[in-house]
C-alpha positions as MATLAB code, in Angstrom:
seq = 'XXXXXXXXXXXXXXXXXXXXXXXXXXXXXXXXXXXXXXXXXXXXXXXXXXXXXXXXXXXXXXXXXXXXXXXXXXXXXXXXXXXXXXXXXXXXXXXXXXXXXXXXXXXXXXXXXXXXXXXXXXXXXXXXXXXXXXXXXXXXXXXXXXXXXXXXXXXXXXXXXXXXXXXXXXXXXXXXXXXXXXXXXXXXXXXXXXXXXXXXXXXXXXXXXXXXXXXXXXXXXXXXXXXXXXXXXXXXXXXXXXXXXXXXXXXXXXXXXXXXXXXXXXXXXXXXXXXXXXXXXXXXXXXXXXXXXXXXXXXXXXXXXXXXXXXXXXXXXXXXXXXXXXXXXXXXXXXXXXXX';
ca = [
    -119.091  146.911  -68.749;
    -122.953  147.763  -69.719;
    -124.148  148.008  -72.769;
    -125.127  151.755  -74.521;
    -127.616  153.815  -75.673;
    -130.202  153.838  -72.493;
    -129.228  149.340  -72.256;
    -130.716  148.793  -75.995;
    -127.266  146.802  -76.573;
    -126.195  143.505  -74.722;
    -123.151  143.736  -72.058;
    -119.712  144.613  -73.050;
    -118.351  140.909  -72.600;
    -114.832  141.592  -74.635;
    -112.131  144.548  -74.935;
    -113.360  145.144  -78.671;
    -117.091  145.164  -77.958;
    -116.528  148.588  -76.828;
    -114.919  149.347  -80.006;
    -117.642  147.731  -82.072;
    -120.484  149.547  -79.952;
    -118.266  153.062  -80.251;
    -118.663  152.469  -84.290;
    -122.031  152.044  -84.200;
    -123.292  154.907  -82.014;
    -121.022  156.636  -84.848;
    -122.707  155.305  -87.808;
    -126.476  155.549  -85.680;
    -125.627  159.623  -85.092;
    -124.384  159.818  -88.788;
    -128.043  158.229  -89.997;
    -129.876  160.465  -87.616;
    -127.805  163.494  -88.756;
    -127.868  163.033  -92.586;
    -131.583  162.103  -92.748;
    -132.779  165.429  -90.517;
    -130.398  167.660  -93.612;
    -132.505  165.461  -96.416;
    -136.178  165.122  -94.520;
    -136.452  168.590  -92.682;
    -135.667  170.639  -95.672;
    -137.727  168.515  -97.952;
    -140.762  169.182  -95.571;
    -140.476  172.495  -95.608;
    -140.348  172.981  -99.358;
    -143.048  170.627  -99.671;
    -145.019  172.639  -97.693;
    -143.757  176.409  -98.654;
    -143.403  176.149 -102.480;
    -146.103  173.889 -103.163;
    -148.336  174.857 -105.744;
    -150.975  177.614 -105.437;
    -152.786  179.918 -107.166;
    -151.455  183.101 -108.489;
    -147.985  181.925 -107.618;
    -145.328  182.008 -110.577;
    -143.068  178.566 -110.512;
    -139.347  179.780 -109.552;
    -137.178  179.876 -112.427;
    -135.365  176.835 -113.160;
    -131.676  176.648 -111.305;
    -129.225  174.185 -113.360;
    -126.428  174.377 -110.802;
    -124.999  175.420 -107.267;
    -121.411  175.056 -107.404;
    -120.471  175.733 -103.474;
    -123.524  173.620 -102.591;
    -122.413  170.767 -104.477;
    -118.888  170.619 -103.326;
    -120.098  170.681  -99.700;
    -122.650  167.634 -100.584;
    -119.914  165.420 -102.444;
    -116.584  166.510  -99.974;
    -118.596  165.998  -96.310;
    -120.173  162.468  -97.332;
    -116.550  161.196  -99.239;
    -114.810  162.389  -95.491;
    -117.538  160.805  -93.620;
    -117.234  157.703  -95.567;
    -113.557  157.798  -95.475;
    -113.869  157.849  -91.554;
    -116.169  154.853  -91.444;
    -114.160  152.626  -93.111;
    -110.992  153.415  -91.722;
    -112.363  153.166  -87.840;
    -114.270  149.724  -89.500;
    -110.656  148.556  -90.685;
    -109.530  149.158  -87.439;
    -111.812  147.629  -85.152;
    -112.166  144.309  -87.566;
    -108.486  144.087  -86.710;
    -108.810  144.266  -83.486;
    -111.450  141.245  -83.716;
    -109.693  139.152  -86.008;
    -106.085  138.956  -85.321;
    -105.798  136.031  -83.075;
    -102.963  136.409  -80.331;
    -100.506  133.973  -80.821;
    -100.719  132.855  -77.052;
    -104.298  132.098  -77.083;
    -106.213  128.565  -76.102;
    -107.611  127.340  -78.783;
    -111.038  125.187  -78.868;
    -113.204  123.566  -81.759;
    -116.741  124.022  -82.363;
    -118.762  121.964  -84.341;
    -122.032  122.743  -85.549;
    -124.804  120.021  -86.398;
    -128.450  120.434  -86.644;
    -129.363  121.303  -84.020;
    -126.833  121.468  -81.237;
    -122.863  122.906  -80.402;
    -120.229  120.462  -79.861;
    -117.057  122.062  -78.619;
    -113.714  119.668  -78.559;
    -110.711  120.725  -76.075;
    -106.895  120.183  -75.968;
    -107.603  117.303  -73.451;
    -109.824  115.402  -76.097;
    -113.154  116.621  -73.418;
    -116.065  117.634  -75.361;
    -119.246  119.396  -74.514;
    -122.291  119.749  -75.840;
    -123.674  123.655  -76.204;
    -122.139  124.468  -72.933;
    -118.138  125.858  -73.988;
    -116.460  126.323  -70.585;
    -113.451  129.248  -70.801;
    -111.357  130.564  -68.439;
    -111.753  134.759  -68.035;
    -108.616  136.969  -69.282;
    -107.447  134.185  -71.462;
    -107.358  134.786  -75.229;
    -109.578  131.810  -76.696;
    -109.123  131.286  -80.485;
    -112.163  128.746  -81.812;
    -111.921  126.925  -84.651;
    -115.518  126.782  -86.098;
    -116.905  124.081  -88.979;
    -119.974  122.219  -89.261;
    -120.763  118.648  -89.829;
    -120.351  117.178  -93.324;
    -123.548  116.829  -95.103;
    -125.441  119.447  -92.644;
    -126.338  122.638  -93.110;
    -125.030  126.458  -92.617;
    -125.221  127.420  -89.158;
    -123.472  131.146  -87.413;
    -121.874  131.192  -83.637;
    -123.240  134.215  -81.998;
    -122.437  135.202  -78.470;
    -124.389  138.991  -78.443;
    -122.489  139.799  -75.123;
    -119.108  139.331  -76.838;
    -119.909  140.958  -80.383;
    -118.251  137.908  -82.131;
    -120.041  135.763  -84.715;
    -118.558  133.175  -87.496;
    -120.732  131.460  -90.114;
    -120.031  127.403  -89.761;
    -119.519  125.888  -93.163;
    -119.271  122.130  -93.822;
    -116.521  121.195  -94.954;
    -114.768  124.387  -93.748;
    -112.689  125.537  -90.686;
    -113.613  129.348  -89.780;
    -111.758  131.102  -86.332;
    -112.739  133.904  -84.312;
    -111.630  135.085  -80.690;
    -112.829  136.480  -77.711;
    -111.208  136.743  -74.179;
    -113.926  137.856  -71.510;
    -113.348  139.597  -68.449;
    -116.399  138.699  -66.918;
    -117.219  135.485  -65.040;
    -120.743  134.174  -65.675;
    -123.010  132.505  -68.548;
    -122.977  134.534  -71.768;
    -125.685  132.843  -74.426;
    -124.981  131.695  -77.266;
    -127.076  132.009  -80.688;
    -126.926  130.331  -84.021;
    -127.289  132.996  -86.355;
    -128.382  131.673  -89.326;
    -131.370  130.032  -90.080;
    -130.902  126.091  -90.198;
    -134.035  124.359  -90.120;
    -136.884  123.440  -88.016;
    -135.213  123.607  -84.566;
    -132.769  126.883  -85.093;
    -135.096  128.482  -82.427;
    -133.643  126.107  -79.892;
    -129.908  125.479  -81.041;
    -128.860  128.075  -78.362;
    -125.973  127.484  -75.491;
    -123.909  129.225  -73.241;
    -120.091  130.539  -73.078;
    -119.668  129.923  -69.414;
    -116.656  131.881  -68.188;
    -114.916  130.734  -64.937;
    -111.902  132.026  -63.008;
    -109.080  130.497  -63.644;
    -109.027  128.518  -60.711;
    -112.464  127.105  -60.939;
    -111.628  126.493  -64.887;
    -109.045  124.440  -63.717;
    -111.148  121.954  -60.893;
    -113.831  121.814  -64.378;
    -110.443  119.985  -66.484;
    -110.107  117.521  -63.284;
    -113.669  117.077  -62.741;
    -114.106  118.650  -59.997;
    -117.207  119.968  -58.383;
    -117.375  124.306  -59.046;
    -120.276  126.670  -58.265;
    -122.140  127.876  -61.449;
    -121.693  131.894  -62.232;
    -124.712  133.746  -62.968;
    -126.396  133.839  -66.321;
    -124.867  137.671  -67.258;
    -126.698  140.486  -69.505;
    -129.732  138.923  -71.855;
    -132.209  137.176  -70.112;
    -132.005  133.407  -70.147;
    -135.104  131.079  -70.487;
    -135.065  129.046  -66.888;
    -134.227  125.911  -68.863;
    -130.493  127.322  -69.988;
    -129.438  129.101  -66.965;
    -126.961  125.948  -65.400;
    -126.945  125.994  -61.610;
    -125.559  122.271  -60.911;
    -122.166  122.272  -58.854;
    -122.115  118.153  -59.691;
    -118.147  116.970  -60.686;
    -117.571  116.344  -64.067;
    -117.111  112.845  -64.819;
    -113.384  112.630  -66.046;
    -113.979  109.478  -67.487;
    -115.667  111.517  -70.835;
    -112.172  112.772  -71.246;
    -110.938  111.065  -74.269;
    -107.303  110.513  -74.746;
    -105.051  114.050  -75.480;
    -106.171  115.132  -78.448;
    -102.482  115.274  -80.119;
    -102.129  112.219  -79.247;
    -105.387  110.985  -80.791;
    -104.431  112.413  -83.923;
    -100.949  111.095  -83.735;
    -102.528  107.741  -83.279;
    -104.915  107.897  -86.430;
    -101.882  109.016  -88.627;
    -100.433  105.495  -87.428;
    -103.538  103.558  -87.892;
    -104.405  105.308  -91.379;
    -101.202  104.421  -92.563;
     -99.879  108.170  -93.363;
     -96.422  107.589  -91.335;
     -95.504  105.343  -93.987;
     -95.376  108.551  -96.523;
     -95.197  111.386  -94.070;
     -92.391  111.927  -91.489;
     -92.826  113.747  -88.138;
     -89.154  115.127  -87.878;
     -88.035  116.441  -91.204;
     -86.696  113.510  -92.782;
     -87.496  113.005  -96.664;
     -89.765  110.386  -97.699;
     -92.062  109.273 -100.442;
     -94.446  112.733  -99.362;
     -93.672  115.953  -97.740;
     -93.071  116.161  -94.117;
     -95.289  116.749  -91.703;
     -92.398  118.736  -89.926;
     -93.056  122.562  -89.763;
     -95.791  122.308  -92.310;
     -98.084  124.342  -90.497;
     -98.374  128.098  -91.266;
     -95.838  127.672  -94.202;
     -96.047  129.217  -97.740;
     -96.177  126.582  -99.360;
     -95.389  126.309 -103.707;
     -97.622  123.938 -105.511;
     -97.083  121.876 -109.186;
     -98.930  125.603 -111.010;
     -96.220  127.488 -109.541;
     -98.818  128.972 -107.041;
     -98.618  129.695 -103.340;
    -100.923  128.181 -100.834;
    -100.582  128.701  -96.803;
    -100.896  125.539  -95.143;
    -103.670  126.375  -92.158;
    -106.387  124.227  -91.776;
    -108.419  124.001  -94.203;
    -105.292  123.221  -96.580;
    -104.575  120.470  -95.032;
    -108.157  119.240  -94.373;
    -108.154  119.577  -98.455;
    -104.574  117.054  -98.646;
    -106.232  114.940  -96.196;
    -109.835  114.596  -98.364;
    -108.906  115.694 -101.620;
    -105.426  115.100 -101.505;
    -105.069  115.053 -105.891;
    -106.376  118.544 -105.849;
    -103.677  121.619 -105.944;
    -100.828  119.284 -106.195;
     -97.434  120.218 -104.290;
     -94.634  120.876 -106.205;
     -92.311  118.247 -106.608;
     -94.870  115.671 -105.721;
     -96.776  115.281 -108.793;
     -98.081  112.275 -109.806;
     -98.079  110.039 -106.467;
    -101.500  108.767 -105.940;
    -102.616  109.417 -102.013;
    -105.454  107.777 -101.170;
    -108.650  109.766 -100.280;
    -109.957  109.784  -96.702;
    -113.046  111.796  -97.521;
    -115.957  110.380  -95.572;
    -113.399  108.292  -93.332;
    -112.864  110.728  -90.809;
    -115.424  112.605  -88.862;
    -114.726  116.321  -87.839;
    -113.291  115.516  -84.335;
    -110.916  113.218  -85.528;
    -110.198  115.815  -88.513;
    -109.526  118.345  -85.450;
    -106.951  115.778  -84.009;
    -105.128  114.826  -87.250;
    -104.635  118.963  -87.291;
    -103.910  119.368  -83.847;
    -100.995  116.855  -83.997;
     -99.731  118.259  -87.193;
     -99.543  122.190  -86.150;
     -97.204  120.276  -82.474;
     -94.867  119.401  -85.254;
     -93.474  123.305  -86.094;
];
């Protein structure tokens, strides 16, 4: 999949690239088109009823009613068009398939840290497996700044907010080392906070979980400076694989003592459950309704006296703002979304 107009645009690195690249030749034809009917004409009444001598000015013309239909209808259907195909393809990009792997990303200046199911993390090189759905859950570090994760190749890109969980998606058909941008200007060294998506077949995604030693794909569409392309085959060292990451965050809800309000299976104690919390509608002491995705329950877990649930008002949680850092945050989650 190449990119369009004469390779101006990167490779199409996702199914809804196309799409995205198909709406913008649209709207780049729809410029071109719309500025030759105001510029042309212009010109050549610039130039043919300019002012001379011995010529009258026309008489003055208050309205054209054919000519302003046609001016108000074509733009309203063109706009009309342009949002609905833009409604369309946004869908396409943001609704996450329910089967997909999910990873975390964490942005700090000025580097990616990216946090897997197996409690492995890597450090601005994510390592997916091609034609697999991969949902990432983006934030930043607390007390940084606003960064954006950009992969050109795959048309994707998420702002990373402290203090905030963002997702986006992507599945890639193509093996090889797509780079990776932050988007937003962060500080002295956002030049260099770049990485790479590296996309392996499945079977060689699978020897990278055991540590095993797998050839490198190519660096694939924009060009890479020679100090990002990766060619080392070395193993990875399996002993940087932290313990599960459900069961990380399983432990830490022992060790912070929220087991002794919160139960796992359903069971009614002095707080709600954690059982099938996840992804629930849940009815708070205002009488509105909050889902319960991430960043709700990041907000119970740091500011847990804020938006109280209903029926629960009045019981003084401690705070564990500042106590947890964001891959332990990821864990708590991760073991709390097992529990639907």
């Amino acid at each position: 999949m190449t990119g369009g107009l004469g390779g101006t645009l990167p490779i199409q690195g996702t199914g809804f690239a196309g799409s995205w690249d198909d709406l913008y030749y649209f709207l780049f034809w729809v410029c071109v088109v719309f500025f030759a009917i105001v510029i042309i004409p212009m010109l050549v009444f610039v130039i043919k009823y300019r002012e001379r001598p011995g010529i009258k000015p026309a008489s003055h013309i208050s309205h054209n009613i054919v000519l302003e239909f046609v001016w108000t209808v074509i733009p309203t259907i063109v706009s009309i068009v342009i949002f609905a195909w833009g409604w369309a393809v946004y869908k396409e990009s943001t609704m996450v398939p329910a089967n997909a792997m999910e990873i975390r990303v964490i942005a700090k200046s000025w580097a990616w840290t990216f946090q897997y199911d197996d409690g492995r993390t890597t450090t601005n090189e994510l390592f997916v497996p091609v034609n697999t759905p991969i949902r990432l859950t983006i934030t930043s570090e607390k007390n940084d700044v606003l960064h954006s994760f950009y992969v050109p190749n795959f048309r994707i890109k998420k702002d990373a907010v402290p203090g905030m969980f963002s997702t986006l998606w992507f599945n890639t058909p193509i093996v090889g080392q797509h780079i990776l941008f932050c988007a937003e200007y962060c500080g002295a060294d956002h030049s260099n906070m770049t990485g790479k998506v590296i996309a392996l077949k499945p079977e060689d995604f699978e020897k990278w979980k055991w540590g095993a030693a797998i050839e490198m794909p190519p660096p694939i569409g924009l060009p890479f400076v020679d100090r990002m392309a990766t060619t080392s085959t070395a193993p990875v060292d399996v002993k940087t694989a932290k313990v599960d990451l459900v069961k990380h965050g399983q432990k830490l809800a022992s060790q912070l003592g929220c087991d002794s309000c919160h139960s796992d299976n359903g069971s009614k104690m002095i707080g709600p459950s954690y059982k099938g919390l996840f992804g629930r509608k849940v009815e708070l002491a205002d009488g509105s309704i909050v889902l319960a995705d991430e960043n709700w329950i990041r907000e119970k877990i740091e500011t847990p006296q804020k938006r109280t649930v209903k029926g629960y008002e009045g019981l003084l949680m401690p705070s564990y703002l500042g106590q947890l850092n964001e891959q332990e945050l990821n864990a708590m989650i991760a073991y709390i979304k097992t529990l639907n």
